[in-house]
DRENZA-669322 format. One record per residue: residue in three letters; x, y, z of N, C-alpha, C, O, CB in turn; chain. Coordinates in nm, 4 decimals. Glycine has a CB too. Layout:
DRENZA-669322
type|n.X|n.Y|n.Z|ca.X|ca.Y|ca.Z|c.X|c.Y|c.Z|o.X|o.Y|o.Z|cb.X|cb.Y|cb.Z|mol
ala|X|Y|Z|X|Y|Z|X|Y|Z|X|Y|Z|X|Y|Z|A
...
END
This chain:
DRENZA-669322
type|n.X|n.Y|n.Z|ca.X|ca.Y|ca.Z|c.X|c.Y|c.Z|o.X|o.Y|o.Z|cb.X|cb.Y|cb.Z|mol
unk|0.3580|0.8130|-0.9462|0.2679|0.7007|-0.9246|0.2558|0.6733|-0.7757|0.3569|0.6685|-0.7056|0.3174|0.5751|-0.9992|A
unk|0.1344|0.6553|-0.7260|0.0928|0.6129|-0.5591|0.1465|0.4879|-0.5337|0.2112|0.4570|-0.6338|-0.0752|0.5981|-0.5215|A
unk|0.1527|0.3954|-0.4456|0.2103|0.3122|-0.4191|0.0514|0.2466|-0.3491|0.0646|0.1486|-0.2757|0.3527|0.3486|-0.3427|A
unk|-0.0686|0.2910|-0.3682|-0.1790|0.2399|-0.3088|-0.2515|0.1817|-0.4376|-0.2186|0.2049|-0.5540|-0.2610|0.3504|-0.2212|A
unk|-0.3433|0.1118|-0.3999|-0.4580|0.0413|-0.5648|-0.4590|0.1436|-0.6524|-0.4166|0.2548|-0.6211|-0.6568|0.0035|-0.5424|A
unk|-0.5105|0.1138|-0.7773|-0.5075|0.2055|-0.8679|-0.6697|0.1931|-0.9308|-0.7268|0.0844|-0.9212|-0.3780|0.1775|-0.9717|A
unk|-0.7429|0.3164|-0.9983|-0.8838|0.3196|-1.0657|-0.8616|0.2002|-1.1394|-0.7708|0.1977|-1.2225|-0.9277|0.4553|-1.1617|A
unk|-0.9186|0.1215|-1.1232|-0.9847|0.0286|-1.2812|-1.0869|0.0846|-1.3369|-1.1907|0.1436|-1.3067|-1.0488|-0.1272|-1.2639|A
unk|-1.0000|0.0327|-1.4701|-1.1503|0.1177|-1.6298|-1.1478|-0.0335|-1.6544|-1.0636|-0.1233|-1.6521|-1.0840|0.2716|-1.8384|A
unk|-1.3191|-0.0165|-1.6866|-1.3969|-0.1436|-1.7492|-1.4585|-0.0613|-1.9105|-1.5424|0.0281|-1.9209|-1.5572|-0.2098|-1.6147|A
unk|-1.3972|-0.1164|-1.9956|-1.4582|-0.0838|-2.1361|-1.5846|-0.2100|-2.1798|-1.5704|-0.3316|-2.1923|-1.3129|-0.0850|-2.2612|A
unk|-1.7053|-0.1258|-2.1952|-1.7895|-0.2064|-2.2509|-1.8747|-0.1099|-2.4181|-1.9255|-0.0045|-2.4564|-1.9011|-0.2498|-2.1048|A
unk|-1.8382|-0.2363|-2.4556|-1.8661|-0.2407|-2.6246|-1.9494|-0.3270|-2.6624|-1.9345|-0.4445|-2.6288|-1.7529|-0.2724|-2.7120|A
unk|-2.0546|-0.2866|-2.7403|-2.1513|-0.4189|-2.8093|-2.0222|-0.5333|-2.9214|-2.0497|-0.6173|-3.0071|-2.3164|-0.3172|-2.9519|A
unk|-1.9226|-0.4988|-2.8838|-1.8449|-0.6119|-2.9720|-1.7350|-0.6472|-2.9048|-1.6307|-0.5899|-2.9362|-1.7977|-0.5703|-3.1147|A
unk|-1.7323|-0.7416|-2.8053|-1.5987|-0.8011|-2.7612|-1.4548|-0.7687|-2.8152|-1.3600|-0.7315|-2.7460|-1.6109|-0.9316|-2.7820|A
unk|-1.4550|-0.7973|-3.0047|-1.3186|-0.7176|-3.0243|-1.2800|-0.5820|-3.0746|-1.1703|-0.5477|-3.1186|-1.2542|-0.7811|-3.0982|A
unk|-1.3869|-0.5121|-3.0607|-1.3639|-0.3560|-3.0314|-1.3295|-0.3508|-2.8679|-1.2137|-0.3224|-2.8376|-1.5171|-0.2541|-3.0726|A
unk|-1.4138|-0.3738|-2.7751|-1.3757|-0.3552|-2.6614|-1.2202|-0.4080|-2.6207|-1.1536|-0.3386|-2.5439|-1.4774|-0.4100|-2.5904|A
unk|-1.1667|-0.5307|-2.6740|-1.0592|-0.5850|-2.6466|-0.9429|-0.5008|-2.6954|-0.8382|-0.4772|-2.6352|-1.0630|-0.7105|-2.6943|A
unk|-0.9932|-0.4463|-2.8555|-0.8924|-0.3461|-2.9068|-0.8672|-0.2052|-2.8878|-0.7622|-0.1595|-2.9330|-0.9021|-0.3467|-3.0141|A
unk|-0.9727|-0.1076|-2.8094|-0.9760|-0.0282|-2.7844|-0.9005|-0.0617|-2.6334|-0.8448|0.0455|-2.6097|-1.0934|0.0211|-2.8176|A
unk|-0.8785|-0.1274|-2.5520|-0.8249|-0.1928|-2.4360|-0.6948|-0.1873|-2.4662|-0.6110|-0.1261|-2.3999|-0.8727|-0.3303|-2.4052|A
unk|-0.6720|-0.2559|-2.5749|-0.5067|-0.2548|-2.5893|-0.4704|-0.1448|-2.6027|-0.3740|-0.0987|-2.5414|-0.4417|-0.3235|-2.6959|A
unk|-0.5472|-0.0743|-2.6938|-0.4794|0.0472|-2.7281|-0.4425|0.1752|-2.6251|-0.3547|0.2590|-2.6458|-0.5593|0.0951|-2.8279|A
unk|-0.5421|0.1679|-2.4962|-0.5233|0.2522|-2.4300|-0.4169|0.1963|-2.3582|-0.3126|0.2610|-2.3672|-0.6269|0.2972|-2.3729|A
unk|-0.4113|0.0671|-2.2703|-0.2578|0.0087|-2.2702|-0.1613|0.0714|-2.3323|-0.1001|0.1682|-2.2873|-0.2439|-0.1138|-2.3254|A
unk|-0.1466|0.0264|-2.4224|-0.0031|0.0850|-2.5248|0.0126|0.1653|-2.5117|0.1216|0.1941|-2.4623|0.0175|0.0952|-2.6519|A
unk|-0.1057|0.2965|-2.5523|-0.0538|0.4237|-2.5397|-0.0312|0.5001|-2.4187|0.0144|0.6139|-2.4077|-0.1206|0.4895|-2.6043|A
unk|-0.0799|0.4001|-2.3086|-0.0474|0.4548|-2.1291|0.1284|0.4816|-2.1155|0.1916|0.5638|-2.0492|-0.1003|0.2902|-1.9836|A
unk|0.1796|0.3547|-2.2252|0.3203|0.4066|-2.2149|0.3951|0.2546|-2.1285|0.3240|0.1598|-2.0950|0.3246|0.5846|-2.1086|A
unk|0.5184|0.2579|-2.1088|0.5624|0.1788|-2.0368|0.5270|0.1084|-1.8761|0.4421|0.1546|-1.7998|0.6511|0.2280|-2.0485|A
unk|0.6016|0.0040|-1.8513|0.6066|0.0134|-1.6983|0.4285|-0.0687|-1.6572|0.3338|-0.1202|-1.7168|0.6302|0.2233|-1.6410|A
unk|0.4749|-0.0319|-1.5088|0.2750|-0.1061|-1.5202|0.1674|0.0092|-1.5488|0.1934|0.1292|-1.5564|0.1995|-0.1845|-1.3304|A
unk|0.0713|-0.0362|-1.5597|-0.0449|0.0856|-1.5595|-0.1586|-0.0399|-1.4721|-0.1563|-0.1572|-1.4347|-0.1117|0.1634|-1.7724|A
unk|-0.2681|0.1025|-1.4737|-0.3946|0.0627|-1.4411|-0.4737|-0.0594|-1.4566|-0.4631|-0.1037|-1.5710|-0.4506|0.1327|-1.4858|A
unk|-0.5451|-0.1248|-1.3847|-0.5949|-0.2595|-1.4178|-0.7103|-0.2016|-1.5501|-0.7778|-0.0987|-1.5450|-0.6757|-0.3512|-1.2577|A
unk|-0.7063|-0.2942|-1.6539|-0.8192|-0.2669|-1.8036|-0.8833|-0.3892|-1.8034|-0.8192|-0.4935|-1.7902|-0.7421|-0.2413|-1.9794|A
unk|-1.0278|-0.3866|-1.8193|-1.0876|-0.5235|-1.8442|-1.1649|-0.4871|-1.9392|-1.2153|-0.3779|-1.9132|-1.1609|-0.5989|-1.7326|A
unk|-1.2033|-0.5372|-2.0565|-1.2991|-0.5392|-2.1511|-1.4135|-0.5997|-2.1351|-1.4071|-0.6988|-2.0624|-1.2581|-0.5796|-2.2458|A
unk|-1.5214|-0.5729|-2.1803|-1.6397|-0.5967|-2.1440|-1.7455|-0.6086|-2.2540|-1.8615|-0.5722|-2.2352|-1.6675|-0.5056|-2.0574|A
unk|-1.6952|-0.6691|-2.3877|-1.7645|-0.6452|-2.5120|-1.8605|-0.7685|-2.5609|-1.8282|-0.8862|-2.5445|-1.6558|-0.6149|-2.6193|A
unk|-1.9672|-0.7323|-2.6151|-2.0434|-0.8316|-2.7145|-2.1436|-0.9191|-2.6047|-2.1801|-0.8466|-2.5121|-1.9183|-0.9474|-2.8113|A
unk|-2.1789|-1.0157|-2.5989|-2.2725|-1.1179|-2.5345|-2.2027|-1.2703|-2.5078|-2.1261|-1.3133|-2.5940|-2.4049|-1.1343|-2.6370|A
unk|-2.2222|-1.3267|-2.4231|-2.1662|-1.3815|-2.3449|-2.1510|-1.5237|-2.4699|-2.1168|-1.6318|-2.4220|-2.2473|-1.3834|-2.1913|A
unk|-2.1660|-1.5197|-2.5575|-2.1774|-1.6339|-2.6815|-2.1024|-1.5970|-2.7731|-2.1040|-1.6679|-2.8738|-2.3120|-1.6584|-2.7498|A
unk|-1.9970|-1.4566|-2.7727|-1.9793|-1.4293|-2.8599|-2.0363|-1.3628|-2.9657|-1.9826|-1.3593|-3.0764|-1.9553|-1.4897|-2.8682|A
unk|-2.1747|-1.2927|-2.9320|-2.2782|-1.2389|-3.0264|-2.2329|-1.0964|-3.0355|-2.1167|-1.0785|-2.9993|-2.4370|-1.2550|-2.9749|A
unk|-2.2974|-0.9942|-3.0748|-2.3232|-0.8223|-3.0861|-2.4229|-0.8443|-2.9707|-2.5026|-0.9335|-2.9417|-2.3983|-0.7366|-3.2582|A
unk|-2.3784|-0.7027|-2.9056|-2.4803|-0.7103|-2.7832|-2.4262|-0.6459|-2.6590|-2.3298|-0.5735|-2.6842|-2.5161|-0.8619|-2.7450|A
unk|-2.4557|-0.6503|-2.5480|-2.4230|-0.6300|-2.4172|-2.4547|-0.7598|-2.3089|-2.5489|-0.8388|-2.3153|-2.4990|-0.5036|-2.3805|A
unk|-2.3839|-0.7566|-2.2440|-2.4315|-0.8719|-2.1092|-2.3725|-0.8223|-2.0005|-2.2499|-0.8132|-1.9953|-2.3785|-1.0408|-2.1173|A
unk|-2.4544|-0.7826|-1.8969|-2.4641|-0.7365|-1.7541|-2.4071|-0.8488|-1.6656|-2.3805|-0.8185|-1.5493|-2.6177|-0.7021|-1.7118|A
unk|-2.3858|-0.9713|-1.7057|-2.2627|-1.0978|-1.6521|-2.1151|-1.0149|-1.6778|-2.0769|-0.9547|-1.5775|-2.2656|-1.2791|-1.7761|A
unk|-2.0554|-1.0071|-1.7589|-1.9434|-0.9925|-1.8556|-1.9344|-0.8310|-1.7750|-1.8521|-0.8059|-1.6870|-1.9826|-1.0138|-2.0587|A
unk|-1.9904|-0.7775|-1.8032|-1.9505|-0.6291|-1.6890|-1.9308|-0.6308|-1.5568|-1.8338|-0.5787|-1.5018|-2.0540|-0.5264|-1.6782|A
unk|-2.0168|-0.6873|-1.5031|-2.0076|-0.7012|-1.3520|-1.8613|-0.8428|-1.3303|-1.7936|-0.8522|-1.2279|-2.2043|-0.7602|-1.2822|A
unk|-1.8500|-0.9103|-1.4217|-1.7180|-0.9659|-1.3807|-1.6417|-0.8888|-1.4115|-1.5610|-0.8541|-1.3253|-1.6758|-1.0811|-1.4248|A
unk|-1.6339|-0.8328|-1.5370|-1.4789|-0.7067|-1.5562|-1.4637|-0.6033|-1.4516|-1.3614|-0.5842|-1.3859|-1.4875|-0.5948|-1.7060|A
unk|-1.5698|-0.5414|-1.4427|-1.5442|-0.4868|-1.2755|-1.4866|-0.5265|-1.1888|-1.3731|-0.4846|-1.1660|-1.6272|-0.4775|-1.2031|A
unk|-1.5507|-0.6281|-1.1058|-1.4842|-0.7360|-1.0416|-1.3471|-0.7538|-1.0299|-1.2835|-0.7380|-0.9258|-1.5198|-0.8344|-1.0907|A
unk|-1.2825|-0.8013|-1.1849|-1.1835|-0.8174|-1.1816|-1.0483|-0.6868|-1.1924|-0.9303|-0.7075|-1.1641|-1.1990|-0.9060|-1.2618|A
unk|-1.0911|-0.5908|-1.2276|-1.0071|-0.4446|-1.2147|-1.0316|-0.3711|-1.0848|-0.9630|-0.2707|-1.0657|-1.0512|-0.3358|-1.3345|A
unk|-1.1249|-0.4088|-0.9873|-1.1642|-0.3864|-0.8807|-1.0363|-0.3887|-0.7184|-1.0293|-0.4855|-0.6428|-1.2782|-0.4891|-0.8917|A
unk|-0.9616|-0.2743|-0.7037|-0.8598|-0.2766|-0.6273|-0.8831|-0.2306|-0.4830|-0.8402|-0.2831|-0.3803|-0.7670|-0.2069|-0.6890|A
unk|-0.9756|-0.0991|-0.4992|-1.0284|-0.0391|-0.3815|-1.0271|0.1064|-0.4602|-1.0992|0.1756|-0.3882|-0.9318|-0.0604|-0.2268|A
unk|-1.0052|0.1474|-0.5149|-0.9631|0.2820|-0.5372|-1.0748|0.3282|-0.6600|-1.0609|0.4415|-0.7060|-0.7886|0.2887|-0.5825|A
unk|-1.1882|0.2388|-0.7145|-1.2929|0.3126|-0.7707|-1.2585|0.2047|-0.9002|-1.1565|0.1389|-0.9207|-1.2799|0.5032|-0.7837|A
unk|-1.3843|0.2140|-0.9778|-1.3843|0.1720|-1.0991|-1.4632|0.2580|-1.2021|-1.5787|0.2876|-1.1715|-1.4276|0.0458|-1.0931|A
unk|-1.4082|0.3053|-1.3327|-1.4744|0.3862|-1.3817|-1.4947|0.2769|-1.5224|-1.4270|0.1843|-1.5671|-1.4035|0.5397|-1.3852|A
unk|-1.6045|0.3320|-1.5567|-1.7045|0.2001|-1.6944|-1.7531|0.3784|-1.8296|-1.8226|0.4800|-1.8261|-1.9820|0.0685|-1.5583|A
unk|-1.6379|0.2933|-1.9421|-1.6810|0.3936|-2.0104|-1.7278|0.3015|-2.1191|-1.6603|0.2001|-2.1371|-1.5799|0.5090|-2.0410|A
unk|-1.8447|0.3236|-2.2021|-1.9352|0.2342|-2.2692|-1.9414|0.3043|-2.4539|-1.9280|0.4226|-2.4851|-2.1069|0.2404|-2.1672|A
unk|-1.9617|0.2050|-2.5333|-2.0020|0.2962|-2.6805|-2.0873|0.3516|-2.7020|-2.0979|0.4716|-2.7271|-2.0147|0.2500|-2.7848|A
unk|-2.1969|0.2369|-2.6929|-2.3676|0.3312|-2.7877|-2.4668|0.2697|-2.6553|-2.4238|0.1996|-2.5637|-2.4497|0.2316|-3.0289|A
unk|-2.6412|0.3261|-2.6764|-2.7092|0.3386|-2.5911|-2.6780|0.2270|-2.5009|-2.6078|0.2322|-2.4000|-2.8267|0.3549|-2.6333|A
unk|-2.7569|0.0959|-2.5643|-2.8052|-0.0318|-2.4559|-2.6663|-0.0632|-2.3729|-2.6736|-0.0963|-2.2545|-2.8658|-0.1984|-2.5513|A
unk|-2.5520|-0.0525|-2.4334|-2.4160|-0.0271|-2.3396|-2.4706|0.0299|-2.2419|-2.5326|-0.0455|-2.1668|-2.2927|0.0638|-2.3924|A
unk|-2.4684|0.1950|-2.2029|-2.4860|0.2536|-2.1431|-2.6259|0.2566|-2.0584|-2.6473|0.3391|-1.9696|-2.4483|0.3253|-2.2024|A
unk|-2.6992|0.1757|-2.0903|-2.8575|0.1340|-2.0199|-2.8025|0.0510|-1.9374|-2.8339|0.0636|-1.8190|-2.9911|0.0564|-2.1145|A
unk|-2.7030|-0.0595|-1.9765|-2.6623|-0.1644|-1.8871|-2.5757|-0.1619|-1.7906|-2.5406|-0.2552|-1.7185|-2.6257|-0.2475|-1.9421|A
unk|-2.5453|-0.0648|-1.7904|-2.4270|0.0192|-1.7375|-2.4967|0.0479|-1.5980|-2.4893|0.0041|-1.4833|-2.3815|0.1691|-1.8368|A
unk|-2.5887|0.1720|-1.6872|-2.7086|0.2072|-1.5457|-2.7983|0.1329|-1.4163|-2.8155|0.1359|-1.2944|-2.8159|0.2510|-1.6056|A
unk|-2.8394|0.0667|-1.5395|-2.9134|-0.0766|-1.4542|-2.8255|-0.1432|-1.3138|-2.8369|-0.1630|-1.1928|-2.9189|-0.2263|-1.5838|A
unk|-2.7400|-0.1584|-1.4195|-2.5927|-0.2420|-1.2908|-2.5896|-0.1488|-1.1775|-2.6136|-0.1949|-1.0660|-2.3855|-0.2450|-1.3603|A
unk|-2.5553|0.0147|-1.1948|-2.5371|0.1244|-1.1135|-2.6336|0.0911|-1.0046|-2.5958|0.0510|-0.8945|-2.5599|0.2619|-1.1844|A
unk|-2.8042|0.1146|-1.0488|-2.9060|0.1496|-0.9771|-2.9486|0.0291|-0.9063|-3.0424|0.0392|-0.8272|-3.0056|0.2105|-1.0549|A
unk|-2.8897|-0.0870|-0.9253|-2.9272|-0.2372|-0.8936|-2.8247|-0.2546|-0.7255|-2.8521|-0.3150|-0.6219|-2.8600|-0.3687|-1.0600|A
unk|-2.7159|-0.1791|-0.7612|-2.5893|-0.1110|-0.6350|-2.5761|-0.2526|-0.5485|-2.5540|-0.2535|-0.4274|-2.6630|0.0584|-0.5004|A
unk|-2.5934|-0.3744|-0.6313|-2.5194|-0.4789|-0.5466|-2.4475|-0.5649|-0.6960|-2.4428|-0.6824|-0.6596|-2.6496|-0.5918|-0.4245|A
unk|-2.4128|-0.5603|-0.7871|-2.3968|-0.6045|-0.9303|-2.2545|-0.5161|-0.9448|-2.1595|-0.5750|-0.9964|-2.5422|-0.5600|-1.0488|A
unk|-2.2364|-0.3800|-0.9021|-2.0708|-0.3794|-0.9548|-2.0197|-0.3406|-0.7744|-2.0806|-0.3311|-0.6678|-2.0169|-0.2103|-1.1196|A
unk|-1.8636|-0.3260|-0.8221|-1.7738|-0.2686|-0.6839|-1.8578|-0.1946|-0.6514|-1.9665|-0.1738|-0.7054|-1.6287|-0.1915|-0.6898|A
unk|-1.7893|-0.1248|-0.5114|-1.8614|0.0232|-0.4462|-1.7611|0.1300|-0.5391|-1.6596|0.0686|-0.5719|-1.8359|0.0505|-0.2274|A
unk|-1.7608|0.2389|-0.5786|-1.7336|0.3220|-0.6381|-1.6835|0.2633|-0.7351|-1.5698|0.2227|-0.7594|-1.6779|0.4031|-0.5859|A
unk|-1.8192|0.2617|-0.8119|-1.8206|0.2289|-1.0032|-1.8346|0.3232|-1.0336|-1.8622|0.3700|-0.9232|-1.9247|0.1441|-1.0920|A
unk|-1.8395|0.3930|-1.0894|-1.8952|0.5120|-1.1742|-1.8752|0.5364|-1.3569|-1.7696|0.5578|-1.4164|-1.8231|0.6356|-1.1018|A
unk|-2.0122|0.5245|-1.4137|-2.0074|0.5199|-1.5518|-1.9706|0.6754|-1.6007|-2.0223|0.7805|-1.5627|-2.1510|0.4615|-1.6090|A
unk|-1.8453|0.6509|-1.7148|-1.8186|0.8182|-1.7595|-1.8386|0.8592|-1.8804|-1.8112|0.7917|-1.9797|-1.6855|0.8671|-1.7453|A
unk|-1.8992|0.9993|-1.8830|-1.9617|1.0376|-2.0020|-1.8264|1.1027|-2.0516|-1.7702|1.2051|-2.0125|-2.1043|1.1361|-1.9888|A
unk|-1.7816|0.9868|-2.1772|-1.6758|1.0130|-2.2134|-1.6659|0.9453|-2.3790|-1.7236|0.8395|-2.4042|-1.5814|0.9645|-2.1011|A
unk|-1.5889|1.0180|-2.4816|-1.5930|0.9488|-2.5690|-1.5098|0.8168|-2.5584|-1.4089|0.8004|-2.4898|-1.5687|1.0230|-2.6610|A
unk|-1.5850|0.7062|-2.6569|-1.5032|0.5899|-2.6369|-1.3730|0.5481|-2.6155|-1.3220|0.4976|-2.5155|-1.5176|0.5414|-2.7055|A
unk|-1.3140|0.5836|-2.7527|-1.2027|0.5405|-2.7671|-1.0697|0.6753|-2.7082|-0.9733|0.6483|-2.6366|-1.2079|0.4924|-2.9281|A
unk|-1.0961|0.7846|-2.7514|-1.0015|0.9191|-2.6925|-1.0669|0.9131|-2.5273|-1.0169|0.9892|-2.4445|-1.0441|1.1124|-2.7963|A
unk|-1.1692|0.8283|-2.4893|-1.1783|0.8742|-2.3552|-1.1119|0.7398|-2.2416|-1.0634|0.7491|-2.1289|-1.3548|0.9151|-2.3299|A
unk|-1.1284|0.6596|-2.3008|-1.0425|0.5108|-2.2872|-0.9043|0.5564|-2.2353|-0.8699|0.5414|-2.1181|-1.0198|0.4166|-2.4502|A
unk|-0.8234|0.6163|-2.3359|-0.6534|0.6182|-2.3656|-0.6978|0.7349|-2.2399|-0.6869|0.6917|-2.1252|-0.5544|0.6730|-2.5666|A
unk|-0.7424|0.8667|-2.2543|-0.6962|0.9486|-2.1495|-0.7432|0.8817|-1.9472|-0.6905|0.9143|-1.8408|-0.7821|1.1144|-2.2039|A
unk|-0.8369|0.8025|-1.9706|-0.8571|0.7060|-1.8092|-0.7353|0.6723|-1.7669|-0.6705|0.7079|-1.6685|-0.9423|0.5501|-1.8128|A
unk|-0.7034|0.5674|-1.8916|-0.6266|0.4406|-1.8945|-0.4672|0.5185|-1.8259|-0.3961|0.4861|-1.7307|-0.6199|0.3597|-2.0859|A
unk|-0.4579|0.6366|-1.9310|-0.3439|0.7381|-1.8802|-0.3312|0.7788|-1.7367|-0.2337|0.7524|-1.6663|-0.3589|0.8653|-1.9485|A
unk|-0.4551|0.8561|-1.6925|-0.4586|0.9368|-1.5934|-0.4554|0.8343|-1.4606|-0.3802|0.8573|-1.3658|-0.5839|1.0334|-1.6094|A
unk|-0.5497|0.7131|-1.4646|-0.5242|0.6297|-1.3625|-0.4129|0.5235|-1.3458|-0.4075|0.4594|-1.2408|-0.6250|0.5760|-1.3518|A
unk|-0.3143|0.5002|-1.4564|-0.1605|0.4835|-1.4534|-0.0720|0.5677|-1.3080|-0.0018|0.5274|-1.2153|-0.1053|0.5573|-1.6145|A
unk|-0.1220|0.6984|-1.3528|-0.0257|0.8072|-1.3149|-0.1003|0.8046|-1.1585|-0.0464|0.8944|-1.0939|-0.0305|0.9747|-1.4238|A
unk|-0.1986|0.7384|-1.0789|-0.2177|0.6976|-1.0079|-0.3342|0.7976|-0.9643|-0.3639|0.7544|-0.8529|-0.1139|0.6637|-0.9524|A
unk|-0.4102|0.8986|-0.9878|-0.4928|0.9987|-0.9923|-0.5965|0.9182|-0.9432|-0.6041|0.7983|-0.9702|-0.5100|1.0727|-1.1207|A
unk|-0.7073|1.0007|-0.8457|-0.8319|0.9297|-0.7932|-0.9547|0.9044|-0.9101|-0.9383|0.9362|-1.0279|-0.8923|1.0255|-0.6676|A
unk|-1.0511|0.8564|-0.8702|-1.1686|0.8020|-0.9706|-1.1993|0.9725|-1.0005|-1.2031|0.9846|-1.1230|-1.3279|0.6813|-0.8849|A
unk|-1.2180|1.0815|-0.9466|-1.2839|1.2039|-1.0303|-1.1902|1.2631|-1.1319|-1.2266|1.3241|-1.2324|-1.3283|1.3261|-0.9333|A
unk|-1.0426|1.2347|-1.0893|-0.9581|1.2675|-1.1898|-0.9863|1.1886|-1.3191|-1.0206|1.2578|-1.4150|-0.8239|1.2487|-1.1434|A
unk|-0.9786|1.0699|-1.3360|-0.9686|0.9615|-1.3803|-1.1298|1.0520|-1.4656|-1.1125|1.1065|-1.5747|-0.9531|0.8044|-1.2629|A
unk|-1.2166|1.0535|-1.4246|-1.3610|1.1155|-1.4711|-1.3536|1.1918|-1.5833|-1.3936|1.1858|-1.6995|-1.4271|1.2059|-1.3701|A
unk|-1.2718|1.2873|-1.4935|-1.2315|1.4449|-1.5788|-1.1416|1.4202|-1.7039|-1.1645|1.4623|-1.8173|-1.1300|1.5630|-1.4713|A
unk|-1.0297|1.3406|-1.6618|-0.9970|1.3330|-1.7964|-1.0351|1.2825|-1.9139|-0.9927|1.3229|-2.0222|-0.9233|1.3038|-1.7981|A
unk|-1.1380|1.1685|-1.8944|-1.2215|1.0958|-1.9706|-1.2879|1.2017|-2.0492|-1.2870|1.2308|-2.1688|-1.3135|1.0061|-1.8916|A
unk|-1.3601|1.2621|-1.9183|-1.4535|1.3596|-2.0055|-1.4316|1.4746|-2.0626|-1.5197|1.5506|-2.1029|-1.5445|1.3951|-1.9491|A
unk|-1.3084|1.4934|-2.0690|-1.2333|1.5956|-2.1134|-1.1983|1.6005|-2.2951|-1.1795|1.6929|-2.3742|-1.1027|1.5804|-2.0218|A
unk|-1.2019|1.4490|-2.3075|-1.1979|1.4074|-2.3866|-1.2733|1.4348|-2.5073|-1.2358|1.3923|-2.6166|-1.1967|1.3314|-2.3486|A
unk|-1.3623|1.4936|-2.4942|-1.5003|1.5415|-2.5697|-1.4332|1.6882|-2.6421|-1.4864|1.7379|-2.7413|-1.6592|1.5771|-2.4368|A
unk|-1.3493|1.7290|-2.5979|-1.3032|1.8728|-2.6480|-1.1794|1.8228|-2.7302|-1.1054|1.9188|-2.7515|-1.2604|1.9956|-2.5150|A
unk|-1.1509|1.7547|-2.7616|-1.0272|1.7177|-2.8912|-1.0969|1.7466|-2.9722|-1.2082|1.6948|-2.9806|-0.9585|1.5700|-2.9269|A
unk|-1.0566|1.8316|-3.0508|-1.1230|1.8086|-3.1919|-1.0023|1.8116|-3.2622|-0.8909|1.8533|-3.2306|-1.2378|1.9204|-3.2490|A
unk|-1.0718|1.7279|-3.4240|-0.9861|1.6491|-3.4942|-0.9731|1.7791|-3.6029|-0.8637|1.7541|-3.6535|-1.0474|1.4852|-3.5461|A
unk|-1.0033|1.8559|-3.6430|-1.0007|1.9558|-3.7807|-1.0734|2.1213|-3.7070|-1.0872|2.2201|-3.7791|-1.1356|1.8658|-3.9435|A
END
């Protein structure tokens, strides 16, 4: 582990407690000790199904150390809002970067890799690496 900031992952989910639980879970399974800053980013700012570009750009914000933030998202309008925020380039940190990664197996391997103190492309790769588990 580096002794400098660490990647923050921002999970955004059209449902606050998927995002919250997929959060824990990559927690837990990061293992002991501290890990990586995790902020969830789920549902609409009322508590609805949905996305809100408020609620992301604060979870950013708040996992935001210096060392990059990576935003891995579920289904489309997630990932539209994601973009928007990107291309808007005053709405998240400076090195946000959204990863094409599966949700939940790509969550736990971030959450892992930026524990172990690895830069934002590591942190990327393993996310997106994630896509090659197969289950059967």
């Amino acid at each position: 582990m580096t002794d400098g900031p660490l990647v923050g992952i921002v999970l955004v989910s059209h449902s606050g407690a998927v995002a919250e639980a997929v959060a824990a879970l990559a927690v837990g399974l990061a293992g002991g000790g501290s890990t990586a800053p995790v902020a969830a980013a789920g549902g609409t700012a009322d508590d609805g199904l949905g996305t809100s570009a408020e609620l992301i750009s604060a979870a950013a914000a708040r996992v935001d150390g210096g060392a990059g933030v990576a935003v891995l998202a579920d289904l489309g309008s997630a990932v539209l809002t994601v973009k928007a925020l990107i291309a808007e380039g005053d709405e998240l940190p400076d090195g946000t970067r959204l990863v094409d990664a599966p949700f939940v197996e790509g969550a736990v391997a971030a959450v892992v890799c930026a524990s172990a103190g690895a830069d934002l492309a590591a942190v990327e790769a393993a996310a997106a690496e994630a896509y090659a588990c197969r289950k059967v």
